[in-house]
VEXROLO-276468 format. One line per field, with one value per residue: residue in one letter; x, y, z of N, C-alpha, C in turn; chain. Coordinates in steps of 0.05 Angstrom, whole numbers, padded with zeros to 5 digits. Layout:
! VEXROLO-276468
residuo <- a, ...
nX <- X, ...
nY <- Y, ...
nZ <- Z, ...
caX <- X, ...
caY <- Y, ...
caZ <- Z, ...
cX <- X, ...
cY <- Y, ...
cZ <- Z, ...
cadena <- A, ...
END
This chain:
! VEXROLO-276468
residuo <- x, x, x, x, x, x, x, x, x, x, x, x, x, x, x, x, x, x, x, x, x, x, x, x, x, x, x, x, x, x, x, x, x, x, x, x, x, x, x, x, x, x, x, x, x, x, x, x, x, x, x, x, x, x, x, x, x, x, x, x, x, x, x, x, x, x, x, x, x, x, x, x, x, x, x, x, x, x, x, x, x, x, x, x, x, x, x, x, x, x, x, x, x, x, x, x, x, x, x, x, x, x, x, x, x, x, x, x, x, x, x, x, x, x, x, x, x, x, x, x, x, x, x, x, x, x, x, x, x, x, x, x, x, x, x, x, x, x, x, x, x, x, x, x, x, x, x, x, x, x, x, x, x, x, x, x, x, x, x, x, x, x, x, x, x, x, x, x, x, x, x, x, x, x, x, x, x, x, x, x, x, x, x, x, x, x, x, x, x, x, x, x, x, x, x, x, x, x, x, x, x, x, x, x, x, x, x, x, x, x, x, x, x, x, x, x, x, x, x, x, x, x, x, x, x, x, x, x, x, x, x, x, x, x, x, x, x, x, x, x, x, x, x, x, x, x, x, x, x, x, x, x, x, x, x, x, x
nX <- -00102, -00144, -00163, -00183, -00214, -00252, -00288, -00240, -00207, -00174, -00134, -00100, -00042, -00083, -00118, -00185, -00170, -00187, -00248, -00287, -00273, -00287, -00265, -00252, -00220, -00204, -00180, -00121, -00142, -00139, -00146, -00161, -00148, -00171, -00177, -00166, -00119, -00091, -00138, -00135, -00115, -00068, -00053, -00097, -00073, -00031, -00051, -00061, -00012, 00001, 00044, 00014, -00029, -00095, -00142, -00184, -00233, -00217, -00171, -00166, -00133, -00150, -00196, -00173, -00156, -00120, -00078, -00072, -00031, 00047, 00085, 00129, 00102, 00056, 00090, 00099, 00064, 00038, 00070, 00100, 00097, 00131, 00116, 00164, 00234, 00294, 00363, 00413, 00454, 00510, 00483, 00469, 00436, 00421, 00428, 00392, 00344, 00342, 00332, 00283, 00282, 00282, 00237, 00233, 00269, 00306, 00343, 00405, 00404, 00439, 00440, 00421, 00418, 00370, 00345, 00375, 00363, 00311, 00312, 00345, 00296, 00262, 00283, 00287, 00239, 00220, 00251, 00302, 00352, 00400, 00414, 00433, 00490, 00495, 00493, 00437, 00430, 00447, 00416, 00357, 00296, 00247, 00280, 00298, 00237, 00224, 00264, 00248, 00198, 00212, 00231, 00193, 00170, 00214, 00203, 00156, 00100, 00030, 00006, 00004, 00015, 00013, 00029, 00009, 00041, 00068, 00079, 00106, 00140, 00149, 00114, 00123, 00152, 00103, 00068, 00095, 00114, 00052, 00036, 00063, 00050, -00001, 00003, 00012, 00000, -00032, -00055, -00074, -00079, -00082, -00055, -00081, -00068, -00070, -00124, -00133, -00097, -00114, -00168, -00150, -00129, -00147, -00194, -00227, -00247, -00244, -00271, -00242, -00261, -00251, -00231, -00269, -00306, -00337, -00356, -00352, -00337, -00338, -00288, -00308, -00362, -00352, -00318, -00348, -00368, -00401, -00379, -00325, -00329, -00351, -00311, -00263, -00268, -00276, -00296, -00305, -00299, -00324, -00300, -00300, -00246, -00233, -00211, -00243, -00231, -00233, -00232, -00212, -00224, -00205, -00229, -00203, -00196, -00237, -00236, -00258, -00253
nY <- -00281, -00249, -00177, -00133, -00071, -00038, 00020, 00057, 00113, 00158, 00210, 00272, 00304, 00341, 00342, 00309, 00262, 00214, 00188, 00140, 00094, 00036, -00018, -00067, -00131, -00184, -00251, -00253, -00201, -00151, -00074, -00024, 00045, 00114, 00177, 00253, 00293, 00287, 00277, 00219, 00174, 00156, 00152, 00127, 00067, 00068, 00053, 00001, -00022, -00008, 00033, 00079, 00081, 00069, 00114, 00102, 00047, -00014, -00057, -00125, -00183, -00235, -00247, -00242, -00194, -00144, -00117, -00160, -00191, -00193, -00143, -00161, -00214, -00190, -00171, -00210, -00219, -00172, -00131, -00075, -00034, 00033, 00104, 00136, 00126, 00129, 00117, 00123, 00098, 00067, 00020, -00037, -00065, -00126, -00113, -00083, -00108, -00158, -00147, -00148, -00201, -00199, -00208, -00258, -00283, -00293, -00238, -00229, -00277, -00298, -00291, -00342, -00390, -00393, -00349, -00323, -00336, -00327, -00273, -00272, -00293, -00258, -00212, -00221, -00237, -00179, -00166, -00143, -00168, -00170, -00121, -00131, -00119, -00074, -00009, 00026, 00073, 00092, 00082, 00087, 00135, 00096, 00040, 00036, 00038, -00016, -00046, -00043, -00063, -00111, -00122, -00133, -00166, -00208, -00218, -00244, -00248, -00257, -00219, -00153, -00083, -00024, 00048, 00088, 00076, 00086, 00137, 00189, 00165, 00148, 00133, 00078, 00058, 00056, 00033, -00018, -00036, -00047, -00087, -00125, -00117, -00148, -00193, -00218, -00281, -00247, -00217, -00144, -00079, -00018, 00051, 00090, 00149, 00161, 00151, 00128, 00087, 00064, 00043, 00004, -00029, -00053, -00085, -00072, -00013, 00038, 00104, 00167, 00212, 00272, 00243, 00194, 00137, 00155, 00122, 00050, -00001, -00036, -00020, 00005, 00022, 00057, 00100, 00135, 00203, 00228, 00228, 00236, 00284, 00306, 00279, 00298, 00348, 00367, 00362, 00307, 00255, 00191, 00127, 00074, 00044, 00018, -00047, -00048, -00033, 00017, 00084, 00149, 00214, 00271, 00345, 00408, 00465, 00454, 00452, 00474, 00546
nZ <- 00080, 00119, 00123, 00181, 00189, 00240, 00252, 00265, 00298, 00290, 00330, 00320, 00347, 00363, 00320, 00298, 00254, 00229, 00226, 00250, 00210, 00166, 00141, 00101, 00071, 00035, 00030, -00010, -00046, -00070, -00052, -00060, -00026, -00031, -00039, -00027, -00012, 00054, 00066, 00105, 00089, 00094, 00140, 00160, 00137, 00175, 00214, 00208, 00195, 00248, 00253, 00278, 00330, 00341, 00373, 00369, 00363, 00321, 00292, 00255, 00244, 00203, 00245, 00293, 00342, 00326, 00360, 00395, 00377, 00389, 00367, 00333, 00315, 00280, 00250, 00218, 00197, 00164, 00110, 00091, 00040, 00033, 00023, 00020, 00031, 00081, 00081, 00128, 00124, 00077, 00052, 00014, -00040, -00035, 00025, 00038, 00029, 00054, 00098, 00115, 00135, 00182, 00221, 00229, 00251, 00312, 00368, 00355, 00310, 00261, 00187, 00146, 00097, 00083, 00087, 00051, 00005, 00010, -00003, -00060, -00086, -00086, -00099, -00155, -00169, -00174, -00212, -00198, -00202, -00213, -00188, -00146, -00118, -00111, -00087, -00051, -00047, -00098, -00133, -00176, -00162, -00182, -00180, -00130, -00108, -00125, -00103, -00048, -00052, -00063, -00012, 00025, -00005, 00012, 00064, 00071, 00081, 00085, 00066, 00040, 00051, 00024, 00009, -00021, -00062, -00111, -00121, -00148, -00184, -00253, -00312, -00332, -00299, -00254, -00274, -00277, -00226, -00202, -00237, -00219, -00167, -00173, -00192, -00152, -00091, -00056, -00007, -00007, 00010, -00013, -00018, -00061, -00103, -00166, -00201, -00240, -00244, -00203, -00217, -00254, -00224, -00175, -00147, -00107, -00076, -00031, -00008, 00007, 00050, 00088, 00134, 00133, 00109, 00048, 00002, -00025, -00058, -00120, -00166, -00212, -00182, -00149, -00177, -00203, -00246, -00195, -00157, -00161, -00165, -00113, -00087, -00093, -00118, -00176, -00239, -00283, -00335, -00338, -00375, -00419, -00443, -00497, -00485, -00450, -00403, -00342, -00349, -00326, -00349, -00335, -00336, -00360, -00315, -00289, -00241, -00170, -00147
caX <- -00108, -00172, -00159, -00216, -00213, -00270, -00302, -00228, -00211, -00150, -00139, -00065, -00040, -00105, -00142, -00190, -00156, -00199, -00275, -00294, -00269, -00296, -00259, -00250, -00194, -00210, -00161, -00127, -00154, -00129, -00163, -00148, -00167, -00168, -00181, -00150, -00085, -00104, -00171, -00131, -00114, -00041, -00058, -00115, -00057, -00009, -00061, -00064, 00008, 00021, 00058, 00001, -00036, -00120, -00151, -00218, -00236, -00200, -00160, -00172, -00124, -00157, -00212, -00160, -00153, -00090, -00065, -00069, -00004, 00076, 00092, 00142, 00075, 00043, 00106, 00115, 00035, 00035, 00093, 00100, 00123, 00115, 00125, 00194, 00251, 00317, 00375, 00427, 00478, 00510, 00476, 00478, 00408, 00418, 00427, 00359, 00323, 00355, 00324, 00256, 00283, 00280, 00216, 00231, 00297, 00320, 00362, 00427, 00414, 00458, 00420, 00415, 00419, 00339, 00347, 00390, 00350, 00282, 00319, 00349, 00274, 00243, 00302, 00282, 00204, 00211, 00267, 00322, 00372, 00430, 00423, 00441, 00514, 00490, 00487, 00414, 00431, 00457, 00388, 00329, 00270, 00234, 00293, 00292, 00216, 00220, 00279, 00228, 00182, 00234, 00248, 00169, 00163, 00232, 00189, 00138, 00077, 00008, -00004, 00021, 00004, 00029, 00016, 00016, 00082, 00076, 00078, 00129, 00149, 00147, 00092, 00138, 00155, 00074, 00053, 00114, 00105, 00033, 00033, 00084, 00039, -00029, 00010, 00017, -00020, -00024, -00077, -00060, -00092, -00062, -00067, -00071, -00071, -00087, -00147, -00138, -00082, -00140, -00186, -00140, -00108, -00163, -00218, -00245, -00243, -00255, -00256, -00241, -00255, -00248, -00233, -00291, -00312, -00357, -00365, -00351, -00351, -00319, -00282, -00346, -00393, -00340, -00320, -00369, -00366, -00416, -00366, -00302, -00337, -00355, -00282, -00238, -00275, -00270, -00312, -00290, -00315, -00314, -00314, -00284, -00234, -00226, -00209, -00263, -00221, -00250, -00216, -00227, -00217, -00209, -00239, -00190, -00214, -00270, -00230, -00272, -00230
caY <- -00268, -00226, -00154, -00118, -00046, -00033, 00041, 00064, 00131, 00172, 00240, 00267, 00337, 00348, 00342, 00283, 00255, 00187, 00195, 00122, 00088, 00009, -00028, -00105, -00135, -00210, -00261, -00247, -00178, -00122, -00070, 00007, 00066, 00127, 00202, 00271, 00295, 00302, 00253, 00204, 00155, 00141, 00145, 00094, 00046, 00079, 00042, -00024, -00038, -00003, 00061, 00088, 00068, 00079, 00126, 00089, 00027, -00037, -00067, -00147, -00199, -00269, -00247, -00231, -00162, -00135, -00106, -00188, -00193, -00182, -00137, -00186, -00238, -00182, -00164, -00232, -00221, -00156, -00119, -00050, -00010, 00060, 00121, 00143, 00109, 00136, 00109, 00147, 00089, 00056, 00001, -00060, -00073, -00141, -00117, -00079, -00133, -00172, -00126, -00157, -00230, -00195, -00213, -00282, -00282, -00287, -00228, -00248, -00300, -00289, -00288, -00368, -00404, -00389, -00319, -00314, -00352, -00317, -00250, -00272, -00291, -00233, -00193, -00238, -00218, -00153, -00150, -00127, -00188, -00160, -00103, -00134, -00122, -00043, 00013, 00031, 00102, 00104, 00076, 00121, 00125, 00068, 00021, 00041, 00023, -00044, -00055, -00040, -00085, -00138, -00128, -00134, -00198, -00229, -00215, -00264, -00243, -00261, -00185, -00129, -00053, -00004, 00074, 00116, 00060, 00099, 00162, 00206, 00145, 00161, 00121, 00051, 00042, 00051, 00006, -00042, -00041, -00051, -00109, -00145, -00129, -00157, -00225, -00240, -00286, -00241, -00192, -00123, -00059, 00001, 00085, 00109, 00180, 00163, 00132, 00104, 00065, 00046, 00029, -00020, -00051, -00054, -00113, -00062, 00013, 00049, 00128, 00179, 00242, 00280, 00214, 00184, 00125, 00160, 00105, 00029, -00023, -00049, 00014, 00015, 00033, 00082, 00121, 00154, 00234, 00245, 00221, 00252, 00312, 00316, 00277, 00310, 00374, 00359, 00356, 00285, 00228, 00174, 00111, 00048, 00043, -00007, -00066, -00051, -00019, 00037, 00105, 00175, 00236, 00303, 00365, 00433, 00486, 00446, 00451, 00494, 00571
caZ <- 00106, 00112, 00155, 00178, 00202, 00251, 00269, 00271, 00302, 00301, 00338, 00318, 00341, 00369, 00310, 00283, 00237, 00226, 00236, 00248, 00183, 00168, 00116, 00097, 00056, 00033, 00022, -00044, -00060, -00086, -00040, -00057, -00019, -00048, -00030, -00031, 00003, 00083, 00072, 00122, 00079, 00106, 00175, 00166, 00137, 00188, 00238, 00208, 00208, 00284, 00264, 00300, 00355, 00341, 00397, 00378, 00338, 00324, 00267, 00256, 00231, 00214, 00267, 00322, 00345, 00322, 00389, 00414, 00368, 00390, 00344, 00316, 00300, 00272, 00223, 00206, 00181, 00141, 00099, 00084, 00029, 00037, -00011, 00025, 00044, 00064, 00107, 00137, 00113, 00048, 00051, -00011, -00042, -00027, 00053, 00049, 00021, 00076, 00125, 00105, 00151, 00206, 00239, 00225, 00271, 00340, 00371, 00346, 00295, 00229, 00155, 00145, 00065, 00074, 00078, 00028, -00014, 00002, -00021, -00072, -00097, -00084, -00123, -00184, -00175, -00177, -00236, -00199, -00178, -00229, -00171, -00117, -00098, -00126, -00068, -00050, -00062, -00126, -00152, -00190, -00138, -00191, -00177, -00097, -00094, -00139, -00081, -00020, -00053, -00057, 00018, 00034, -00008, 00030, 00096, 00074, 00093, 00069, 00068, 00040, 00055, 00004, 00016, -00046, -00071, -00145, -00118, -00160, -00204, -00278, -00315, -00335, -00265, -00235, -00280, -00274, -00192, -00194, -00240, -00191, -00140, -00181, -00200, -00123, -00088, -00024, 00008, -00012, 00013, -00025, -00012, -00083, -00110, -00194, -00198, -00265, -00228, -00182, -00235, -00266, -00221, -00152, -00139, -00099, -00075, -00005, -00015, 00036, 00054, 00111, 00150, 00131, 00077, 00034, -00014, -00018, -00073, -00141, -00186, -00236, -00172, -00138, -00189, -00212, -00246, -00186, -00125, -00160, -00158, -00086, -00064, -00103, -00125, -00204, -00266, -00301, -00345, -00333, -00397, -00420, -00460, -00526, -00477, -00428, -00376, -00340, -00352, -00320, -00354, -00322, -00347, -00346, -00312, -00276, -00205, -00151, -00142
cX <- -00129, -00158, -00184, -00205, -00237, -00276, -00272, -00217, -00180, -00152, -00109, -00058, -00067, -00132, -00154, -00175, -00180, -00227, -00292, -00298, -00268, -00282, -00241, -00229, -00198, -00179, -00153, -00136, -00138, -00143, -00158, -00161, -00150, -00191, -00158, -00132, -00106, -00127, -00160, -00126, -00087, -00041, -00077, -00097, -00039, -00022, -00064, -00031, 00027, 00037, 00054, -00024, -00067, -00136, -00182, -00222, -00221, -00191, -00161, -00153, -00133, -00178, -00198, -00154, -00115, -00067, -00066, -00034, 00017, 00076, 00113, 00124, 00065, 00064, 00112, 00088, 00034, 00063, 00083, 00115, 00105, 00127, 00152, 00211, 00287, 00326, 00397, 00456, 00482, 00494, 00469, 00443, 00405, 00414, 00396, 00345, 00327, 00340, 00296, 00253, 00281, 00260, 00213, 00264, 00287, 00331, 00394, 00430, 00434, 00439, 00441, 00418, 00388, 00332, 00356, 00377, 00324, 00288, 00327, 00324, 00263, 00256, 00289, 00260, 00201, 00238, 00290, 00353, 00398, 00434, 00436, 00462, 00521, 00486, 00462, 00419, 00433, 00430, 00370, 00306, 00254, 00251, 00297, 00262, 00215, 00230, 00256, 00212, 00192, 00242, 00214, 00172, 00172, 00214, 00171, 00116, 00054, -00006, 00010, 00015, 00025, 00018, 00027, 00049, 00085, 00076, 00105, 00158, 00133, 00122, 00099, 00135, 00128, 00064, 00072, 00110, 00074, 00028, 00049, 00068, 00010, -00023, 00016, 00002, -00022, -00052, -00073, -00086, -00072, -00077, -00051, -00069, -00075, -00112, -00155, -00127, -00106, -00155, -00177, -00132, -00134, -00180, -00234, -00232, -00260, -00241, -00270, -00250, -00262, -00247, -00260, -00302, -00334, -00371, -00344, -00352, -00329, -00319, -00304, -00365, -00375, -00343, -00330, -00364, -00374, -00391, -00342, -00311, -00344, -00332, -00265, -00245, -00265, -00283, -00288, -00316, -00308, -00325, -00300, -00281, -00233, -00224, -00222, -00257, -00232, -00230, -00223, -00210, -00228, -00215, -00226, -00210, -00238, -00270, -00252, -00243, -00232
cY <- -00247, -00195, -00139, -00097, -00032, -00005, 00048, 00097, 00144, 00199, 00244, 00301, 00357, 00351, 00315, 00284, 00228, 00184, 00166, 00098, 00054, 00001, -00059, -00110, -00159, -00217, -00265, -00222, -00156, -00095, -00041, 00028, 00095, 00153, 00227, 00284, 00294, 00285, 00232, 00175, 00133, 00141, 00128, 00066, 00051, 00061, 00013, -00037, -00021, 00019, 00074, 00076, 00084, 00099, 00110, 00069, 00004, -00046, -00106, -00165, -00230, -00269, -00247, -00206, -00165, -00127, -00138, -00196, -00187, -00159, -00150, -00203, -00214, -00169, -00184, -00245, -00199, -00143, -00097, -00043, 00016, 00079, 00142, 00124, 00124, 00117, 00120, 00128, 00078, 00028, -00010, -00065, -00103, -00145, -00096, -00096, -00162, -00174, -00136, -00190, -00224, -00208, -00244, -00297, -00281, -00256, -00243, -00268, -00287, -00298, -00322, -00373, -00389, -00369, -00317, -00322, -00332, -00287, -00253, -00282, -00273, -00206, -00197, -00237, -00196, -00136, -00144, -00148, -00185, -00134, -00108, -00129, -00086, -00030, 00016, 00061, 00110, 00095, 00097, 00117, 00104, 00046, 00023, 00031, 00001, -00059, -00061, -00059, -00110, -00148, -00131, -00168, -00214, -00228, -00239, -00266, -00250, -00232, -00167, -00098, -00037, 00025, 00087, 00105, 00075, 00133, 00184, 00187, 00153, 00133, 00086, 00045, 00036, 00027, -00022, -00054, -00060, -00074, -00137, -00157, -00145, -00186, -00235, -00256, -00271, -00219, -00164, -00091, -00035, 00027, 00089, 00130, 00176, 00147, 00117, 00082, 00045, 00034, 00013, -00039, -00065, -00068, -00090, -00036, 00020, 00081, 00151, 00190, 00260, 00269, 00200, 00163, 00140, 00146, 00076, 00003, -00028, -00024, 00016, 00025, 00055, 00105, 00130, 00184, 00249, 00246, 00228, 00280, 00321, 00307, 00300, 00345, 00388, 00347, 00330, 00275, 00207, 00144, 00090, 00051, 00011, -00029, -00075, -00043, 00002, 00062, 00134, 00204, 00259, 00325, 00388, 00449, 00476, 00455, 00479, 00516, 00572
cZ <- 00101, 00138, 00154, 00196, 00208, 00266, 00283, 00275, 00307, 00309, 00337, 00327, 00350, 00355, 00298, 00261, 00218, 00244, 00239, 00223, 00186, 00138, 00123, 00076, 00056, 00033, 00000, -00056, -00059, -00072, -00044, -00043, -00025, -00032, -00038, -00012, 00027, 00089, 00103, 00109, 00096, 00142, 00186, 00161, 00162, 00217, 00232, 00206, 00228, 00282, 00286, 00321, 00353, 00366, 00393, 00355, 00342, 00300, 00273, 00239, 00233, 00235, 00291, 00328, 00343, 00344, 00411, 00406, 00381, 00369, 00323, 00293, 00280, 00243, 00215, 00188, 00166, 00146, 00096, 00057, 00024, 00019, 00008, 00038, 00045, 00093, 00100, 00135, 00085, 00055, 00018, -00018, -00032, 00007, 00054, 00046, 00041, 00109, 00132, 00129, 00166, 00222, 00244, 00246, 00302, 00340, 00365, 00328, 00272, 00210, 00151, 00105, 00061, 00070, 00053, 00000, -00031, -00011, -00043, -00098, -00100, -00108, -00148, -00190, -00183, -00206, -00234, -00177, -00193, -00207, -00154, -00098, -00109, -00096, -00072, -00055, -00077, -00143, -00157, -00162, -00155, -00172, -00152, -00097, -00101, -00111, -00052, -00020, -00043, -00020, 00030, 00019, 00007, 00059, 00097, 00085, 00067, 00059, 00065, 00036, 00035, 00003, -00006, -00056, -00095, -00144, -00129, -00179, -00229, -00282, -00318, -00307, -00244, -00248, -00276, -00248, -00192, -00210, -00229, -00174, -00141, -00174, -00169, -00107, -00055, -00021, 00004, -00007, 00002, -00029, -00042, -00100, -00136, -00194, -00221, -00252, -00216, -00199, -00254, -00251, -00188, -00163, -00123, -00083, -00051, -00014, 00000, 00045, 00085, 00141, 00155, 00107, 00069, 00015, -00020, -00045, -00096, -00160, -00205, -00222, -00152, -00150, -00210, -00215, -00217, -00148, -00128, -00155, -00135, -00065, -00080, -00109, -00152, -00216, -00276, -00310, -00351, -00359, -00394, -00440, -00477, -00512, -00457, -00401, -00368, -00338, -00332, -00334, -00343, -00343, -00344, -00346, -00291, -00248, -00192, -00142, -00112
cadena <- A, A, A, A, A, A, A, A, A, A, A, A, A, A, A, A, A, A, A, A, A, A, A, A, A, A, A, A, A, A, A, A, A, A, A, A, A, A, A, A, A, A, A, A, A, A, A, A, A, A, A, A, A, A, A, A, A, A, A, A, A, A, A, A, A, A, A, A, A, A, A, A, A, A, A, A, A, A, A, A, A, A, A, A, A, A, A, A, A, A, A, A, A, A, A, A, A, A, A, A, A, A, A, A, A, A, A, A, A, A, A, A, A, A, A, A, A, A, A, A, A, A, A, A, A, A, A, A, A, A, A, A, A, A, A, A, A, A, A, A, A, A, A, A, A, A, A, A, A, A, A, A, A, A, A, A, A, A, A, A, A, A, A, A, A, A, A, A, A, A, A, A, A, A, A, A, A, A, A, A, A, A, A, A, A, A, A, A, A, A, A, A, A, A, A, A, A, A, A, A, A, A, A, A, A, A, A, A, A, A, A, A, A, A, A, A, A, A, A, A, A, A, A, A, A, A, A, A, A, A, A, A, A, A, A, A, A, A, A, A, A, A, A, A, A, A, A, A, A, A, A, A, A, A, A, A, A
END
């Protein structure tokens, strides 16, 4: 699935939020965007799967405007996992990951062999199908997002949106998530706050700032010392490491007082 996000505009609380922001997502790609707290990162995803509702612009699935969708069609085309999750019951990891068939139901149907099936796949992707008859609360926040994932894969979408998913996950669990979400064959736009993360794991990089793309292209032509230094407001350098990966090291002290 290709999504395209066209000259999109958010106004929240009265203030811009989203200054006309253009970004593409092939079929198959890995697509990260990347900025600093407040840039608008999660409110540009927050508009491609319908939290919020664009005051200007258009979001594109497949070349159909997104707002032609049900919202049903349109969750039965992109997944979410987002960097919180709570619920206000016990619920079974196997009944969140459950939670994921929804869009694929009637009112009233009951969870089918196929359900049961497609979760009990998705458990087994992400590592965690000895969890399943485990409380979602008693889990670490790693083993809660692996879960979330698991309930995004059972959804079955060609697309999956992920907002800052490694966000306050120790270092095992970012990299464990994100090579889940490499090995998939699915469309993936992802809001991510390390930017090594980004520069290992991203096909390609949109980066923010002040709701605005400032720059556009494959992590070797983003990040650049000269474009962390004017998003982020930080001396780094940026190299390649022993296997040819691209690294960024920060400089203490560099930050602007």
């Amino acid at each position: 699935m290709e999504i395209r996000a066209s000259d999109v505009r958010a106004v929240l609380g009265g203030s811009q939020i989203l200054r006309g922001v253009d970004l593409r997502a092939e079929r198959g790609e890995l697509v990260g965007v990347i900025g600093p707290n407040g840039s608008g990162k999660s409110t540009l995803l927050k508009c491609i799967y319908r939290v919020l509702k664009p005051t200007g612009g258009a979001v594109w699935l497949d070349g159909r405007a997104l707002s032609e969708y049900s919202y049903k069609a349109s969750a039965r085309r992109v997944a979410v996992v987002a960097q919180h999750n709570y619920y206000n019951f016990d619920f079974s990891v196997q009944d969140v990951v459950m939670m994921g068939r929804a869009p694929h139901k009637r009112t009233l149907d009951r969870d089918n062999a196929q359900d049961r099936q497609m979760a009990a796949r998705a458990l087994e992707t992400v590592g965690m199908a000895d969890f399943a008859r485990r409380s979602f609360a008693t889990l670490s926040g790693g083993e809660q997002q692996r879960v979330i994932l698991a309930r995004a894969l059972a959804q079955d979408t060609p697309c999956l949106i992920l907002d800052e998913p490694t966000n306050h996950l120790d270092i095992k669990f970012q990299l464990q998530l994100m090579d889940i979400v490499k090995g998939l064959d699915r469309t993936v736009i992802a809001a991510i706050h390390d930017l090594n993360i980004a520069a290992m794991y991203c096909d390609r990089l949109y980066a923010v700032r002040e709701g605005r793309v400032v720059a556009s292209g494959r992590p070797e032509e983003v990040l650049t010392p000269e474009l962390i230094r004017t998003v982020y407001e930080v001396e780094a350098q940026v190299l390649r490491d022993e296997r040819g990966g691209l690294r960024i090291f920060y400089h203490p002290g560099s930050h602007g007082s």
